[in-house]
C-alpha positions as CSV (number, residue, x, y, z in Angstrom):
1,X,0.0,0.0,0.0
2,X,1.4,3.5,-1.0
3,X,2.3,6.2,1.6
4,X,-1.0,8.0,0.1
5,X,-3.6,4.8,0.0
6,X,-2.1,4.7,4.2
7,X,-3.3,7.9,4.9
8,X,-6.3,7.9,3.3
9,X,-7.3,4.7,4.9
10,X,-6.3,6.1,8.4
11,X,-8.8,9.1,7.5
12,X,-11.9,6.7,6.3
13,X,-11.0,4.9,10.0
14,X,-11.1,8.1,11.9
15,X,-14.6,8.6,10.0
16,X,-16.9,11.7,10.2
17,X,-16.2,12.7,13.9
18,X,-12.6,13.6,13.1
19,X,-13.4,16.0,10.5
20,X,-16.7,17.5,12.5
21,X,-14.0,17.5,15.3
22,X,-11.5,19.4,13.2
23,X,-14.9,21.8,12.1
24,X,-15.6,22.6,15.3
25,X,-12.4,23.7,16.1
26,X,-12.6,26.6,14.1
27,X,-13.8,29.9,14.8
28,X,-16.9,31.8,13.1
29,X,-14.5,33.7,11.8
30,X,-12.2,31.1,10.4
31,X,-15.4,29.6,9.1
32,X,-16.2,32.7,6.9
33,X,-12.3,32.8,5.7
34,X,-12.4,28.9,5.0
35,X,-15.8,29.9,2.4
36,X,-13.7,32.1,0.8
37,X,-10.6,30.0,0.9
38,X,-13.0,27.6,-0.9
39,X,-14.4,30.3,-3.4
40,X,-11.2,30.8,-4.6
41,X,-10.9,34.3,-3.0
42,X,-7.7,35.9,-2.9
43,X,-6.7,37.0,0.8
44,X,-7.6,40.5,-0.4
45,X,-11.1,39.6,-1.5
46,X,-12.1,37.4,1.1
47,X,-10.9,41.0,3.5
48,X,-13.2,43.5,1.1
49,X,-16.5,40.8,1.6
50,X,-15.7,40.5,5.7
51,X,-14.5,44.1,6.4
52,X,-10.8,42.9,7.1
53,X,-7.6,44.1,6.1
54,X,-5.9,40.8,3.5
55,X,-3.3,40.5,6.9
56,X,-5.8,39.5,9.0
57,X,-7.4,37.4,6.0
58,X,-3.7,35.6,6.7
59,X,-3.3,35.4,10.0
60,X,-7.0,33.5,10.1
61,X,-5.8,31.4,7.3
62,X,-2.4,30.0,8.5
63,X,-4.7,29.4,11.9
64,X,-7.2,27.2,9.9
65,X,-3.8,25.2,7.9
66,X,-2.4,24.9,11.6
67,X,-6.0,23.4,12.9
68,X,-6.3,20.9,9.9
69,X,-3.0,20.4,9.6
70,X,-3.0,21.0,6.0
71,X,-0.2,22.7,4.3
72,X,-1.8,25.0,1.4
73,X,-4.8,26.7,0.8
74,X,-5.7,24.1,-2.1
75,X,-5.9,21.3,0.7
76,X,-8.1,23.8,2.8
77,X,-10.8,23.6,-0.3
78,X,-10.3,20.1,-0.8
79,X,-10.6,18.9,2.4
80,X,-13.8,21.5,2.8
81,X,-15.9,20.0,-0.4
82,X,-15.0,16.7,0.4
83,X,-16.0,17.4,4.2
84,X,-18.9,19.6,2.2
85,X,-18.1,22.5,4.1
86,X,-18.4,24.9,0.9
């Protein structure tokens, strides 16, 4: 079994509580960045729609990479539609 095929597995183990787990660690605010994240927003655009400057848009994001323990803003959308938080 590949490296890959091993971690999905241990993810289908964990099952749904994991990811609602790993949901409701996130803030309201985090939430509203991750939408954007997933919309394909630019820091700065996700800022204009939430009133923010695109630093804070950062900060918020590299929190929710840190709580998922994903690495780039594509595995944040990913793991959101497949999660189908969108």
């Amino acid at each position: 079994m590949t490296p890959t095929a091993v971690n999905e597995d241990e993810d289908l183990k964990q099952g749904p509580s994991r990811h609602d787990a790993d949901w409701e660690s996130l803030t309201r605010r985090e939430r509203q960045i991750l939408d954007g994240v997933v919309a394909g927003l630019s820091n700065p655009e996700i800022g204009r729609e939430l009133f923010v400057s695109p630093n804070t848009v950062k900060f918020h994001v590299g929190n929710i990479l840190r709580k998922l323990g994903l690495r780039s803003r594509i595995e944040v959308a990913v793991w959101a539609t497949k999660n189908h938080r969108n």
